[in-house]
C-alpha positions as CSV (number, residue, x, y, z in Angstrom):
1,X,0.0,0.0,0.0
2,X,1.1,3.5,-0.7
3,X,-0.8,4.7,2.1
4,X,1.4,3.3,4.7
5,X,-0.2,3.4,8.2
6,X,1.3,3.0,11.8
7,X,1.4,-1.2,12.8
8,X,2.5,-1.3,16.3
9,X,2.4,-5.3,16.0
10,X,4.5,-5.4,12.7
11,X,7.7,-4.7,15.1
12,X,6.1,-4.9,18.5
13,X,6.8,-0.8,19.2
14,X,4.5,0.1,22.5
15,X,7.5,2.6,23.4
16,X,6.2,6.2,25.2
17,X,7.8,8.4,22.8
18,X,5.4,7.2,20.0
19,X,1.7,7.8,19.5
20,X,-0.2,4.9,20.2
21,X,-2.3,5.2,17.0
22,X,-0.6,6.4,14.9
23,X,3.1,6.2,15.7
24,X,4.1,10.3,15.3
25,X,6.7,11.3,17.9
26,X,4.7,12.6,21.0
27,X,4.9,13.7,24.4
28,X,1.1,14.1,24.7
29,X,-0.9,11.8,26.5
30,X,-4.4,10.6,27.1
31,X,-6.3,8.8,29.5
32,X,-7.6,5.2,28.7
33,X,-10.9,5.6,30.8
34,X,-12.7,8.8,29.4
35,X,-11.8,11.1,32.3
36,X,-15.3,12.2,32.2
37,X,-16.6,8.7,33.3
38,X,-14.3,8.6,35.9
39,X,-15.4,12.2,37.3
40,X,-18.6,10.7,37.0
41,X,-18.7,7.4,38.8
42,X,-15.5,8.2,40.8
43,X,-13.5,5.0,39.9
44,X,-10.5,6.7,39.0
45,X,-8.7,5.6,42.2
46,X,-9.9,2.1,41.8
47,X,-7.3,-0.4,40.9
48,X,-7.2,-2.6,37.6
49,X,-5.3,-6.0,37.6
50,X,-3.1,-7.1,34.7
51,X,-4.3,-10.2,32.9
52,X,-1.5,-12.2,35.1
53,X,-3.1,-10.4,38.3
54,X,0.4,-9.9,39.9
55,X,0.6,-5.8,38.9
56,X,-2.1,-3.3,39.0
57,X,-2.7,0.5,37.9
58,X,-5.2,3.3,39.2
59,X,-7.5,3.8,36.6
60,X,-6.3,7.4,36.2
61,X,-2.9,6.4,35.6
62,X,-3.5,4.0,32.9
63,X,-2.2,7.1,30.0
64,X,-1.9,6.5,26.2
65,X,1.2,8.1,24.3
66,X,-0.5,10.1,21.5
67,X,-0.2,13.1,19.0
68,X,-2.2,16.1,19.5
69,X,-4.7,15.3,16.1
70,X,-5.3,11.8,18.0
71,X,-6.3,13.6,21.2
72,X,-8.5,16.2,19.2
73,X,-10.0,13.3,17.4
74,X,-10.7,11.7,21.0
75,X,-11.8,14.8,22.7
76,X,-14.5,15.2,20.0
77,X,-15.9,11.7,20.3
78,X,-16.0,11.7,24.2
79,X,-18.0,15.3,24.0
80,X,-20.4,13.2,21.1
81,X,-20.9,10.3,23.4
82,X,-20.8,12.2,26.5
83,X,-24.2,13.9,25.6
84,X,-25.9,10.9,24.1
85,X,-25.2,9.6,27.4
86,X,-26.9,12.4,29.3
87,X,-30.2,11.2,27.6
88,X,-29.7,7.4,27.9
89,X,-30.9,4.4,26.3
90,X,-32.4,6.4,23.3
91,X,-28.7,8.8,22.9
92,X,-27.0,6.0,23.1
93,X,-28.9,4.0,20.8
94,X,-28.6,6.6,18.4
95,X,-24.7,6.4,17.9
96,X,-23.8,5.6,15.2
97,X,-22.0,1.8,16.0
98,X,-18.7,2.9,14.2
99,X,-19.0,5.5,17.2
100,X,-19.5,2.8,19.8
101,X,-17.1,1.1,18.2
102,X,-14.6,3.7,18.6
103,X,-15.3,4.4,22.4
104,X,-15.2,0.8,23.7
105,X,-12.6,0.0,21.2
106,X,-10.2,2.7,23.1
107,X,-10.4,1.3,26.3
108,X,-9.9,-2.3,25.3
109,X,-7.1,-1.3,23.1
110,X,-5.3,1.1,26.2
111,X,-5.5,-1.8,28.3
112,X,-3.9,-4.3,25.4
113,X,-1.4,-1.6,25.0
114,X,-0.6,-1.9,28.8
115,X,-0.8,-5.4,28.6
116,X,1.6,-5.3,25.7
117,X,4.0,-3.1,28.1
118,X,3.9,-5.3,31.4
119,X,4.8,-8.5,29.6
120,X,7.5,-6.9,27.4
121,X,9.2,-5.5,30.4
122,X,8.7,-9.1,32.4
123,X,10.1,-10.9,30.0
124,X,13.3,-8.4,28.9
125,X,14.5,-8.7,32.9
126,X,14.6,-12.2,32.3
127,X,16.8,-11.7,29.4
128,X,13.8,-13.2,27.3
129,X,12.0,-11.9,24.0
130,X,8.2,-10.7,23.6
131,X,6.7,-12.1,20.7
132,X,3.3,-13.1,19.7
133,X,2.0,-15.3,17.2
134,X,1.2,-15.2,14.1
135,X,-3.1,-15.1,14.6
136,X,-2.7,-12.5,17.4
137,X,-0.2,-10.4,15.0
138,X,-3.0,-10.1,12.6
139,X,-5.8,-9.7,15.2
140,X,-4.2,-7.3,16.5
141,X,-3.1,-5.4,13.7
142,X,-6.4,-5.3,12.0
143,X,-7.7,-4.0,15.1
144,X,-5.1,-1.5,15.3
145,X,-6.1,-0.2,11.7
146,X,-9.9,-0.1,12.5
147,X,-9.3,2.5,15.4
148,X,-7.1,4.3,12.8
149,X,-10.4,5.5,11.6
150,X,-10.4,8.1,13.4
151,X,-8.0,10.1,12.3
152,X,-6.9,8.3,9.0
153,X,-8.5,8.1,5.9
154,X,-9.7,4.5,6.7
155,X,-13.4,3.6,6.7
156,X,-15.5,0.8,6.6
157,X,-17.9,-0.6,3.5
158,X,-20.1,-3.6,3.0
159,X,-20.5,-6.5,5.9
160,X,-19.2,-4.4,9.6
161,X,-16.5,-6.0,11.8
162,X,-18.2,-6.2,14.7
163,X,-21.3,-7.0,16.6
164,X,-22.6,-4.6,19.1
165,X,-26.2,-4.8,20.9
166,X,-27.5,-1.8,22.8
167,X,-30.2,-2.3,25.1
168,X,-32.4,-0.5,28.0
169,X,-31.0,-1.6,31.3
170,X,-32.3,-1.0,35.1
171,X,-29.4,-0.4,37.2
172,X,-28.9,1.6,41.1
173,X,-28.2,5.2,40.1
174,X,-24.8,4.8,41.8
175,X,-23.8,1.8,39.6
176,X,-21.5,1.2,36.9
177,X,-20.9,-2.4,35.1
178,X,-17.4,-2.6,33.2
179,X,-15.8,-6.0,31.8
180,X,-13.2,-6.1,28.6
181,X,-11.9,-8.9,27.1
182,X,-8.2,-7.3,25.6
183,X,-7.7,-10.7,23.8
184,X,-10.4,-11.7,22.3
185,X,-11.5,-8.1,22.1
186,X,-15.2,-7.8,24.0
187,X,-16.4,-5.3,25.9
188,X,-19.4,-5.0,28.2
189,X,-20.6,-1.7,29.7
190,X,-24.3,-1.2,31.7
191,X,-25.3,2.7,34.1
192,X,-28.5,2.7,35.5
193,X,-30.6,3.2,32.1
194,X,-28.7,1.4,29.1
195,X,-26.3,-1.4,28.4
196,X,-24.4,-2.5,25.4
197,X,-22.1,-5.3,24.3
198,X,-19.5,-5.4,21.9
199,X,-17.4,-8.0,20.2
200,X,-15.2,-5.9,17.9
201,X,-13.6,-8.3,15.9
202,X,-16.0,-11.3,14.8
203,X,-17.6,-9.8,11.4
204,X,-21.4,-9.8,12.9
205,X,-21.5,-13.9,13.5
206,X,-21.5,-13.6,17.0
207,X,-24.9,-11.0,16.9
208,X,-26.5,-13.4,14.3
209,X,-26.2,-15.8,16.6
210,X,-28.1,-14.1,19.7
211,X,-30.6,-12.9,17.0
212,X,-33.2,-14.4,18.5
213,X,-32.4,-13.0,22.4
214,X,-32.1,-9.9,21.2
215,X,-35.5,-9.9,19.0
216,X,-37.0,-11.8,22.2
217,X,-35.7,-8.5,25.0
218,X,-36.7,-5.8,22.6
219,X,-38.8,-2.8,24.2
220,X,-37.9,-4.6,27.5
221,X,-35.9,-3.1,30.1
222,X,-33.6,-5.9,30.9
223,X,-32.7,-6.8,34.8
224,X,-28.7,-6.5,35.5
225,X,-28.8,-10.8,36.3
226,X,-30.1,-11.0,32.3
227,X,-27.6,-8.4,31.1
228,X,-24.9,-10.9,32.7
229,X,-26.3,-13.4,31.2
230,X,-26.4,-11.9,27.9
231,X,-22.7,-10.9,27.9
232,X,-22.2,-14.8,29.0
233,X,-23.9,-15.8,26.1
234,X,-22.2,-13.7,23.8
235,X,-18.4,-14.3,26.2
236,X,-19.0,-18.0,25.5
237,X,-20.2,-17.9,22.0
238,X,-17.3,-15.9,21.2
239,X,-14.9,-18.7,22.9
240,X,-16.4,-21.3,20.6
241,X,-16.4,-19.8,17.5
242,X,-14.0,-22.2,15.0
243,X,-13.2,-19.1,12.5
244,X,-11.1,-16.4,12.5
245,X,-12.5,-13.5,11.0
246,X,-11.1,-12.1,8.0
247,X,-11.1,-8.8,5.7
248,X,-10.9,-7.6,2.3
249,X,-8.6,-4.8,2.9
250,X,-8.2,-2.3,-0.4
251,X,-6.6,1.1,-1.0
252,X,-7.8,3.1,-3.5
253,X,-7.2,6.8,-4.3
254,X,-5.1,7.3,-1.0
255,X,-7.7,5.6,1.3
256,X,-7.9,2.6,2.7
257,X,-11.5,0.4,3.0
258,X,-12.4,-2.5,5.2
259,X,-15.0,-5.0,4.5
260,X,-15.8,-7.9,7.0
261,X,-15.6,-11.1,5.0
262,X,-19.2,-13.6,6.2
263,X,-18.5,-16.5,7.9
264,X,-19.3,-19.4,6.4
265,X,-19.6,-23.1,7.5
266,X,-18.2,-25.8,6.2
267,X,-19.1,-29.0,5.7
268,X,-16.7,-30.7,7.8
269,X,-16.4,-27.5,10.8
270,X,-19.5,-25.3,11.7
271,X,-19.2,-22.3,12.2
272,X,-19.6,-22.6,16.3
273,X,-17.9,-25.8,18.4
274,X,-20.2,-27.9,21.0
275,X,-22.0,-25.3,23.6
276,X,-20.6,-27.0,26.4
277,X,-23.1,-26.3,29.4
278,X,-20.9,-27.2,32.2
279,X,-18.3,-24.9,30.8
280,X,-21.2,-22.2,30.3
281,X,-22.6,-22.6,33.8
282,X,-18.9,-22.2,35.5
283,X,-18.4,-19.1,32.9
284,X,-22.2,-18.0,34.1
285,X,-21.6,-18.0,37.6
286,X,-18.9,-15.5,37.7
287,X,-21.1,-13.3,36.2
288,X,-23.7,-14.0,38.9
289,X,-21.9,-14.5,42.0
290,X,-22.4,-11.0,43.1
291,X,-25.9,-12.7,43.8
292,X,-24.9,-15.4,45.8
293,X,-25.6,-17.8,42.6
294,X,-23.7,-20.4,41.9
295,X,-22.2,-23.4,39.6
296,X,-24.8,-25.7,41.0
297,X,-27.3,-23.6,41.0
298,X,-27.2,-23.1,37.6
299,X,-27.3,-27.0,36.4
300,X,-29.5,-29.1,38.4
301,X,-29.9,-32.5,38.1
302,X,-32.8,-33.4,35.6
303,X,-33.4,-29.8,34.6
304,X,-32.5,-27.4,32.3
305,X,-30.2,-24.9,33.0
306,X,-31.1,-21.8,34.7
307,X,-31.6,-18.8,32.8
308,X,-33.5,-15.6,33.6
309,X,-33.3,-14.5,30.0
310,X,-35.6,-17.3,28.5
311,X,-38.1,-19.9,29.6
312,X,-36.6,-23.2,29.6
313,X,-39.4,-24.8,28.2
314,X,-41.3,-22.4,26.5
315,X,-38.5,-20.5,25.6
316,X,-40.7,-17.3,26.0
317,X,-38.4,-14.3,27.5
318,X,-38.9,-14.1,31.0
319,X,-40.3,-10.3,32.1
320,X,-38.3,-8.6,34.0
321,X,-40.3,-7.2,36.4
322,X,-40.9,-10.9,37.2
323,X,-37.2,-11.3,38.6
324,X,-37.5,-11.1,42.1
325,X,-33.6,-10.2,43.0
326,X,-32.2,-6.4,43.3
327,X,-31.2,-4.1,41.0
C-alpha cells in the first residue's frame, strides 16, 4: 500500500515516545478511561489488575502516548458520546455503531497496549523476548487499523466488523458495570438506564447468533442478572467460534476500505464448536456470584439450565419485572 499506516504489531513498538495510533513522535498523552466517566462514577482511584493479576494501575494512571490530532480526534468523540449519554438508552442508541465502536474500542485497546507493556518488560528482565504469534499479529493489527479511523482516511464498507447490541437496562443510580476482554476483544458496559455489548472483531456472527435474544428482549428493560447473562452468552459464543475473522482490505485513491468477510460453515467444521453447558454454567456463575448464585445452581440435576433470560421450556423471555432479585 502506498498509504502506509502505523502497525504497532508489525515490530512490536508500545515505546512512550510514540503515538499509540498512529506512531508520530509525541509527548502528549491521554487517558484510557474517558476522564469524564471517571469524574462521573468516581473510579479513578480504583485499581485494575493485569491479565497475570500480579501488577495493577489506578485507573487514572492508565495514559496513552498520542499526538495532539489523535487527542482532538478523541476529545470530540467523548463530548459526542458524552451527551448521548446524558439522555440514555435512546442517545446512546442513536450512535452511530462505528461511534461505539470507537469508544469501547479505546479502552480495550489502552489496556492491550498496557498489557503489551507489562509482559514486554517481564520478560526483557529475564533476558527473554516478547513475541506473539502469528493469529494474534493479525488480530491485533487489523484491530489497530480499524481504530485508525479516526484520524486516518480509513473507513469501513459492505458486511461491519463487529457485533454490538445496545439495550435499555435497570441499574442503582450509583452503579457502573465494566468487563473487557483485551484478547479476544469484548467489551461490556451497563449505568442505571442502558447497556451495550461489543465484540469488535468477529464480522457480525456472534450478533446473528443471539438474534433471537435480542428480538426476544426488545422494548424490554432488561434486569442487571439478564444483562450478565447476555454478555455470557455472547463471552461464550465468542470462545467457541472455529473461524477467524477475515477482511478484504483495499486502498484506493489514498484511502484505505475495510469489508468484514461472512463466515461461512463448512461441511466438515461449523461455524460454532459444541455449547458445552458445564463450561457455560462455570463461565455464568462469575457473572452471577455477586448474587450469591452459583455453579450448581445453575445446572441441576434433571433440569434445564437456569436462565432468567428465556423460559426453559417455552423459551418465552422471562419479564423482568418478574425477577424477584435487586437491582
Amino acid at each position: 500500500m502506498s498509504l502506509s499506516l502505523f502497525n504497532p504489531f508489525k515490530d512490536m513498538i508500545f515505546d512512550e515516545q510514540f503515538c499509540f495510533l498512529t506512531g508520530d513522535l509525541t509527548t502528549e498523552k491521554m487517558t484510557v478511561y474517558p476522564q469524564w466517566l471517571m469524574n462521573h462514577f468516581k473510579f479513578g482511584k480504583d485499581r485494575i489488575e493485569m491479565m497475570d493479576k500480579s501488577k495493577s494501575y489506578h485507573y487514572e494512571n492508565l495514559q496513552l502516548p498520542c499526538s495532539p490530532r489523535v487527542k482532538k480526534a478523541f476529545e470530540a468523540l467523548e463530548e459526542e458520546v458524552q451527551k448521548a449519554y446524558e439522555k440514555g438508552y435512546e442517545g446512546m442508541a442513536a450512535l452511530d455503531e462505528q461511534i461505539l465502536f470507537l469508544w469501547s474500542g479505546r479502552m480495550v485497546y489502552g489496556m492491550l497496549y498496557y498489557e503489551m507493556q507489562y509482559e514486554y518488560g517481564r520478560l526483557m528482565k529475564r533476558g527473554e523476548n516478547f513475541d506473539l504469534s502469528a493469529a494474534l499479529r493479525e488480530r491485533f493489527g487489523n484491530f489497530h487499523l480499524m481504530m485508525q479511523s479516526i484520524v486516518e482516511p480509513v473507513s469501513f464498507v459492505g458486511k461491519k466488523p463487529w457485533s454490538i447490541a445496545v439495550f435499555p437496562l435497570k441499574y442503582s443510580e450509583d452503579i457502573f458495570s465494566y468487563r473487557d476482554d483485551t484478547i479476544n476483544l469484548l467489551f461490556q458496559f451497563g449505568v442505571n438506564g442502558f447497556g451495550f455489548i461489543a465484540c469488535l472483531q468477529d464480522n457480525g456472527i456472534i450478533g446473528e447468533k443471539n438474534k433471537d435474544i435480542l428480538e426476544k428482549m426488545h422494548g424490554h428493560v432488561l434486569h442487571p442478572l439478564q444483562f450478565e447473562e447476555l454478555f455470557a452468552r455472547f463471552h461464550y459464543s465468542d470462545y467457541i467460534l472455529q473461524y477467524k475473522a477475515e477482511y478484504k482490505i483495499e486502498e484506493r485513491a489514498n484511502a484505505i476500505t475495510i469489508e468484514a468477510i461472512p463466515i461461512v460453515a463448512t461441511a466438515e467444521r461449523p461455524v460454532f464448536g459444541f455449547w458445552d453447558e458445564d463450561i457455560f454454567a462455570q463461565l455464568l456463575s462469575n457473572y452471577w456470584s455477586v448474587y450469591g448464585i452459583q455453579r450448581e445452581d445453575i445446572l441441576k440435576f434433571q433440569k434445564p439450565p437456569l436462565s432468567f433470560l428465556e423460559n426453559p421450556y417455552s423459551k418465552d423471555f422471562i419479564l423482568p419485572e418478574n425477577i424477584d432479585l435487586p437491582f
